[in-house]
C-alpha positions as a printed Julia matrix, in Angstrom:
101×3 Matrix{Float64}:
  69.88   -5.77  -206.34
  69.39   -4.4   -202.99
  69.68   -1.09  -201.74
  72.92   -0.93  -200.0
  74.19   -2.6   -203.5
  72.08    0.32  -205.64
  73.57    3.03  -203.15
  77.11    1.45  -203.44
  76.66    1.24  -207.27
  75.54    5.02  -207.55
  78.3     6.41  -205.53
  80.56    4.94  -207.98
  79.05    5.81  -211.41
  77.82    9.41  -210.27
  80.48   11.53  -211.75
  78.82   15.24  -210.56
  77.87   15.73  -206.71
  77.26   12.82  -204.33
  73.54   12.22  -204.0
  71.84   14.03  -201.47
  71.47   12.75  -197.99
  67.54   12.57  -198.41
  68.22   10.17  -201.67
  71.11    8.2   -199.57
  68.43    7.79  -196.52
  65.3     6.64  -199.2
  67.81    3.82  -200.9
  68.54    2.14  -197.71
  64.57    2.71  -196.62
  64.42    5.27  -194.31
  65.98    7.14  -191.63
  65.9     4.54  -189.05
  67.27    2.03  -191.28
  70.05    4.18  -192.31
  70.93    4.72  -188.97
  70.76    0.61  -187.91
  73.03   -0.37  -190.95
  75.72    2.4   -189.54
  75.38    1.38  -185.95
  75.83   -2.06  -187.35
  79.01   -1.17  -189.86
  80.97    1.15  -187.09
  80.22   -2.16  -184.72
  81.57   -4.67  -187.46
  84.86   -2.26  -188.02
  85.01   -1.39  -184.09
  85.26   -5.37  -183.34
  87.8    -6.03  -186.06
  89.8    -3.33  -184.99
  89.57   -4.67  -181.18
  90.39   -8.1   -182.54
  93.8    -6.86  -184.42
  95.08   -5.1   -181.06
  94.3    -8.15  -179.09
  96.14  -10.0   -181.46
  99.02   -7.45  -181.59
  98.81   -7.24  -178.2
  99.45  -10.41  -177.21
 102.27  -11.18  -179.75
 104.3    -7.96  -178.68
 103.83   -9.29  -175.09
 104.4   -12.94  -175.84
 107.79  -11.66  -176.63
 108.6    -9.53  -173.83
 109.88  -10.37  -170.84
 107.59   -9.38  -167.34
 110.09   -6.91  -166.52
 110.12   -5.1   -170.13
 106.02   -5.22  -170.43
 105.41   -2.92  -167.71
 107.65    0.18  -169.29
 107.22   -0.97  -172.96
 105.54    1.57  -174.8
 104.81   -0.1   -177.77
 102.71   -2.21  -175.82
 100.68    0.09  -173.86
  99.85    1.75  -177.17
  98.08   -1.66  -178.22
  96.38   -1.96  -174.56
  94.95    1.27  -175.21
  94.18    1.1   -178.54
  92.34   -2.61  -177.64
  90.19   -0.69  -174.77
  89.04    2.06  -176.97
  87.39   -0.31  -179.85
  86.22   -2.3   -176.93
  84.56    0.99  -174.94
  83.25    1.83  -178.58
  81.64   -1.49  -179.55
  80.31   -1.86  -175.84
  78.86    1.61  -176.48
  77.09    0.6   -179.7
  75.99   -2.72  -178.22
  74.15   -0.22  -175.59
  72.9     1.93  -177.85
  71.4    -0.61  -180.24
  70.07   -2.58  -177.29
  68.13    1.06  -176.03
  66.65    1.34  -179.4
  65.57   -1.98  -179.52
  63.32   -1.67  -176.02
């Protein structure tokens, strides 16, 4: 089994406290580690997020006339939702690529 399965698996049988930080950080093997699988999670959810407004996006405007997209709300909600999870993957790409160097 590996670790992120082990750490997965104790969360869910542990019945007191969560397990400490320390003993979450050794079972995915070590700090650095720990910190590349959540850069690498919050990038996975960031880009399925950005890839649902995108989608949403261009339905809601697919049926809107040009007149009605410029004052709908609806769909500047989506455009902004879409350019946060963009900014934040884009963000994490950096970051990942500055640890890498």
């Amino acid at each position: 089994m590996d670790r992120a399965a082990r750490l997965d698996s104790l969360h869910r049988t542990h019945d007191t406290r969560p397990p400490s930080p320390e003993l979450r950080v050794a079972l995915l093997g070590g700090v650095d580690r720990a910190n590349a699988m959540k850069r690498a999670a919050t990038l996975r959810l960031h880009s399925t997020l950005a890839a649902e407004a995108r989608l949403s996006t261009a339905r809601r405007r697919s049926a809107l006339t040009a007149a009605t997209c410029r004052r709908d709300a609806w769909l500047s909600r989506l455009t902004a939702t879409l350019a946060h999870h963009r900014r934040a993957a884009v963000a994490l790409l950096d970051q990942r690529n500055a640890y890498s160097q």
